[in-house]
C-alpha positions as CSV (number, residue, x, y, z in Angstrom):
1,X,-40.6,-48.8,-12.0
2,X,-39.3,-47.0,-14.7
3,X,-35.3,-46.1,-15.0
4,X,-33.6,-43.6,-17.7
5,X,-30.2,-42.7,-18.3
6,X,-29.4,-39.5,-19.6
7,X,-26.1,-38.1,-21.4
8,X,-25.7,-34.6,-21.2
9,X,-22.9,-33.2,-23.4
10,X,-21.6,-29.7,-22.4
11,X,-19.2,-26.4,-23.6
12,X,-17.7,-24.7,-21.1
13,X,-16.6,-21.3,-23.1
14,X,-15.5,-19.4,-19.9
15,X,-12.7,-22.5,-19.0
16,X,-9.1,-22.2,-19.6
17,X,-7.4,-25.3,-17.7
18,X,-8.8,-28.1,-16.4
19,X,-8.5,-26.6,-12.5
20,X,-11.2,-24.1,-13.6
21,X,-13.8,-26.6,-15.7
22,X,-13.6,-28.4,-12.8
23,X,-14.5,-25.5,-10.2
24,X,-17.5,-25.3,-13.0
25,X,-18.6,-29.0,-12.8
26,X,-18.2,-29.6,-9.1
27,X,-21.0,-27.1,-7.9
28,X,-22.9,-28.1,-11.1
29,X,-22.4,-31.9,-10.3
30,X,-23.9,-31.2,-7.0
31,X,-26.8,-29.2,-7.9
32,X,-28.2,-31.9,-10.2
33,X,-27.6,-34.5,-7.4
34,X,-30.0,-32.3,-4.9
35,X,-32.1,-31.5,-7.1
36,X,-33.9,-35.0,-7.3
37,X,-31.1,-37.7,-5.9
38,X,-29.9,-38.6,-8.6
39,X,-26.7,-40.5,-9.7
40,X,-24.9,-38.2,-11.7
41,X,-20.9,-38.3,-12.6
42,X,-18.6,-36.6,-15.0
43,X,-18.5,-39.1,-17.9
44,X,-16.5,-38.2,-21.0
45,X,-14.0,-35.3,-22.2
46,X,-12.2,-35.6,-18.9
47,X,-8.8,-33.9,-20.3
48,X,-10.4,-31.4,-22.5
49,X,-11.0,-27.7,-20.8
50,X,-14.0,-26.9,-22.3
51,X,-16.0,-30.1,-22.9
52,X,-17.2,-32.4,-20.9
53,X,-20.2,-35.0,-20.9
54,X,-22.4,-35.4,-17.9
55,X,-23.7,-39.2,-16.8
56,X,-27.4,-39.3,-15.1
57,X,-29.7,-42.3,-14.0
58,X,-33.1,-41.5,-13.0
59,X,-35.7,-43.7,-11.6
60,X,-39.4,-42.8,-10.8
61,X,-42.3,-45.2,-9.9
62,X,-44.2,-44.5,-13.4
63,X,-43.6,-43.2,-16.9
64,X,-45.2,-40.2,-15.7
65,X,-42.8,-39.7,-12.5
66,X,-40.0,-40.1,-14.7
67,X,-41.2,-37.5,-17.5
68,X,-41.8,-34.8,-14.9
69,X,-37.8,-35.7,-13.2
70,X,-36.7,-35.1,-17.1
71,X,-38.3,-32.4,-17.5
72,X,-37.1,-30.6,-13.9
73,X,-33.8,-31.2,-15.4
74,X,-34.2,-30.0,-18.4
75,X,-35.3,-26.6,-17.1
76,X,-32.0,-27.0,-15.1
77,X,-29.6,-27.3,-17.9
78,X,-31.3,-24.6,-19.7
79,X,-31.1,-22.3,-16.5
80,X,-27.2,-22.8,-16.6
81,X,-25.9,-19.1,-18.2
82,X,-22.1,-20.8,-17.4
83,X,-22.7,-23.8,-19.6
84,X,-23.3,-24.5,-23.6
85,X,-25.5,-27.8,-23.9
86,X,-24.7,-29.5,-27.0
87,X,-27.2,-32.8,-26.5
88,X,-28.8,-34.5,-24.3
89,X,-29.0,-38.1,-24.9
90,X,-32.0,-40.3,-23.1
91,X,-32.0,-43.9,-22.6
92,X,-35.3,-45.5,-21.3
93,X,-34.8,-48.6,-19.6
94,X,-37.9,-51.2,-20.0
95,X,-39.3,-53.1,-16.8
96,X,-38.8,-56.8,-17.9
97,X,-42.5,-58.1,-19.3
């Protein structure tokens, strides 16, 4: 089994209160969840309007599995015309030997 956590950090140019970022992160929130079950949450920059940082774990049964999950959300994040992303930070968790 292998397990990553990723940290996605985000500009949201188009915000001007918090009531619209979060009409922005809901539906984005959701979309990242469906699009392979993953845990994701709103981690960081939670009183800012146009920042915020995205929390992810992913698990797949191989490091292959788990390249090809980062990779589908990768193309993701780079699909997103309504959202900057300023780094994505990945974490690999390793199986205990």
């Amino acid at each position: 089994m292998r397990v990553a956590a990723l940290r996605v950090e985000l500009h949201l140019p188009m915000s001007q209160s918090l009531k619209a970022k979060r009409s922005v992160l809901r539906p984005f929130i959701s979309d990242l969840q469906r699009l392979g079950s993953y845990s994701v949450a709103e981690v960081g920059h939670h009183e800012s309007w146009q920042r915020a940082a995205i929390g992810m774990a992913v698990v797949a049964p191989d490091g292959e599995g788990l390249a090809m999950q980062i990779e589908k959300i990768r193309r993701y994040l780079d699909s997103r015309l309504d959202v900057e992303v300023l780094d994505v930070t990945l974490s690999e968790l390793e199986e205990p030997q």
